[in-house]
N, C-alpha and C positions, 0 to 999 in steps of 0.2 A: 232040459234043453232038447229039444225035436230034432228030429235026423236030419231035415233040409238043412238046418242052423250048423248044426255039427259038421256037413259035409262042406257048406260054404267056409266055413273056420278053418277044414284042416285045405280047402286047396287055397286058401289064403297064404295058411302056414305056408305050403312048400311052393308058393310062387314066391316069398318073400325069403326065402332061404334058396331058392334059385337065383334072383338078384344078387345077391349080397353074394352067393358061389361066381358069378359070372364076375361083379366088379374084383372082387380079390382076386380073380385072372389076368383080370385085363390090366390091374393094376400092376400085376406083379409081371406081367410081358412088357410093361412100358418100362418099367425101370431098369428091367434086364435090356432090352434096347439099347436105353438112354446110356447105363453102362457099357455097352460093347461099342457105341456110338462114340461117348468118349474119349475109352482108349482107343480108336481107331482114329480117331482125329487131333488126338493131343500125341501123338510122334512127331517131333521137328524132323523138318526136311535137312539130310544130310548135305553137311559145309558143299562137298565136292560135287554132292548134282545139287545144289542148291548154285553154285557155280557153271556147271555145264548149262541148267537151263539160261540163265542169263546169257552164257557166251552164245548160245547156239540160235536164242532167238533177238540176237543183234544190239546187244548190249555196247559192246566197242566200237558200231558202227559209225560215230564220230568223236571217239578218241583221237588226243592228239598225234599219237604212232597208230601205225597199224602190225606190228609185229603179234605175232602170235602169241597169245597167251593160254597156260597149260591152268586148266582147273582151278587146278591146287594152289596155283598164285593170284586169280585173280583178287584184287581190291576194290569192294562198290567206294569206299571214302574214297578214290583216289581223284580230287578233281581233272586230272588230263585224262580222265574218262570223258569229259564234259554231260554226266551224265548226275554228278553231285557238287552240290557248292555251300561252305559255309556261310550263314548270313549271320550279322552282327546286328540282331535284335535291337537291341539298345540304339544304332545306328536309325536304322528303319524309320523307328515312332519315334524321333527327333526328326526323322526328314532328311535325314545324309543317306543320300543313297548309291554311296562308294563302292559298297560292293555289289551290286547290280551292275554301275558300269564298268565290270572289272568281269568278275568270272561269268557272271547272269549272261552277259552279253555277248561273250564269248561262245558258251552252251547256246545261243540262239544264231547266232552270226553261225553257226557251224551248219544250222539248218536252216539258211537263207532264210531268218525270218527277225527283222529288227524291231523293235521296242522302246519308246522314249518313254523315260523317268527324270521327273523333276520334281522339287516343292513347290506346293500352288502358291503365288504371289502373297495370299495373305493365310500361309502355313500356317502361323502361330493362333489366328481366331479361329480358321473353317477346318483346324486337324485334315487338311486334304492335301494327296499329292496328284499330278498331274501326271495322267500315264496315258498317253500316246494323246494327248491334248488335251484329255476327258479329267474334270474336276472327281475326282475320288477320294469321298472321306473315308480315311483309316478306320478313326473310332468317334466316340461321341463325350462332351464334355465329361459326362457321367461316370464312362468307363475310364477316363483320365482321372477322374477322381479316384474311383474306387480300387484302382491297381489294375484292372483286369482287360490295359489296352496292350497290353503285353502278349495277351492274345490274339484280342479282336484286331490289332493294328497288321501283326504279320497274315492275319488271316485274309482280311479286306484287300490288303495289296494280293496276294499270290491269286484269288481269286477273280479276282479282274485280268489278272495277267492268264488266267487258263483259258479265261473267256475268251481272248485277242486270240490265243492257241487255236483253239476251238474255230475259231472262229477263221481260222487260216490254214485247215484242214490238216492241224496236227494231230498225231495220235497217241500223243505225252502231254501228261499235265505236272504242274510244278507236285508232290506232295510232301509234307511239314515232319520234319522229328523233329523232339524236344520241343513242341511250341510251347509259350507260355514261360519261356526258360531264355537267357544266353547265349546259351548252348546252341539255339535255332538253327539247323540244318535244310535243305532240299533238296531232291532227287527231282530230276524229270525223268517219268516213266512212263512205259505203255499198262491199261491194266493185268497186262498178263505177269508183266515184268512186279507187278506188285502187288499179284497173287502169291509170286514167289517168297518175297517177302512176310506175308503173311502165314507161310507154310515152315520158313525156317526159324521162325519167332513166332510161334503158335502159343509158345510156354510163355512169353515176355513179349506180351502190346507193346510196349513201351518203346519197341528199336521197330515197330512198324511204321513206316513212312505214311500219313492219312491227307486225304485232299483238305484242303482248308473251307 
């Protein structure tokens, strides 16, 4: 083998053994990141400033008392927050929509902004209900087939209803726990207020309240 040959082979060699040094760096700073990253970001937000920030950025602001509440007691489930309301899924995608005008409408009337809900005249063919006159299909023959209007049903109403929000320059939109469930709960929040959220149930998606 001739020297030129030789010489091109060894700075081969240690260009290729410089690669291969450089990625096992870079790989091993990315993980070490990705780990400090993690635990830096999987600590849940403590109960009582998970608390304070709610109370402090207006959370009770149309509850139905206004008395003071200390940290450590407040309750986001407490409907006379009018800030949470249970909805009776099941109710919904039948087209009873009792509890909309009961607590729904209550949390809206607080902030001067009303909402008509009804079942569209031919409910039972076009799956649509009628929200502020506007024909809106829930879900789709399909999805009444296959189970999964249990979703899309609560989804299609609340998201129509954020649009009206939006659309009348509120800065709360309804968001869904437990959809897909019975259980279907709502919060109207601002997104700050369901950062927080996000922050105190970082361990557990599942009690995070998500826009529809």
């Amino acid at each position: 083998m001739n020297t030129l040959l030789k010489k091109i082979l060894l700075l081969a060699t240690i260009g290729l053994l410089y690669s291969c040094q450089s990625k096992t760096q870079e790989a091993t700073s990315t993980a070490t990141h990705s780990v400090t990253a993690t635990e830096t970001t999987s600590t849940p937000l403590a109960p009582e400033t998970f608390n304070k920030q709610l109370i402090e950025g207006g959370f009770l602001k149309y509850a139905e008392t206004q008395k003071i509440v200390p940290n450590s007691e407040l309750n986001v489930y407490d409907e006379n927050t009018n800030k949470y309301a249970f909805v009776d899924a099941e109710a919904l995608i039948e087209f009873d929509f009792s509890f909309f005008n009961t607590q729904i409408k209550r949390m809206l009337a607080k902030r001067d902004i009303q909402i008509s809900v009804a079942p569209a005249p031919d409910a039972e063919k076009s799956l649509a209900a009628l929200i502020q006159g506007e024909k809106v299909p829930l879900y789709t023959p399909a999805e009444l087939k296959n189970g999964t209007y249990w979703t899309t049903g609560p989804k299609a109403f609340f998201k129509k209803i954020n649009a009206l929000l939006q659309a009348k320059n509120c800065l709360e939109q309804f968001y869904l726990l437990y959809e897909g469930t019975n259980d279907l709960s709502v919060f109207l929040l601002t997104p700050s207020e369901q950062k927080s959220f996000q922050q105190i149930y970082i361990n557990d998606p599942r009690e995070i309240p998500q826009l529809p």
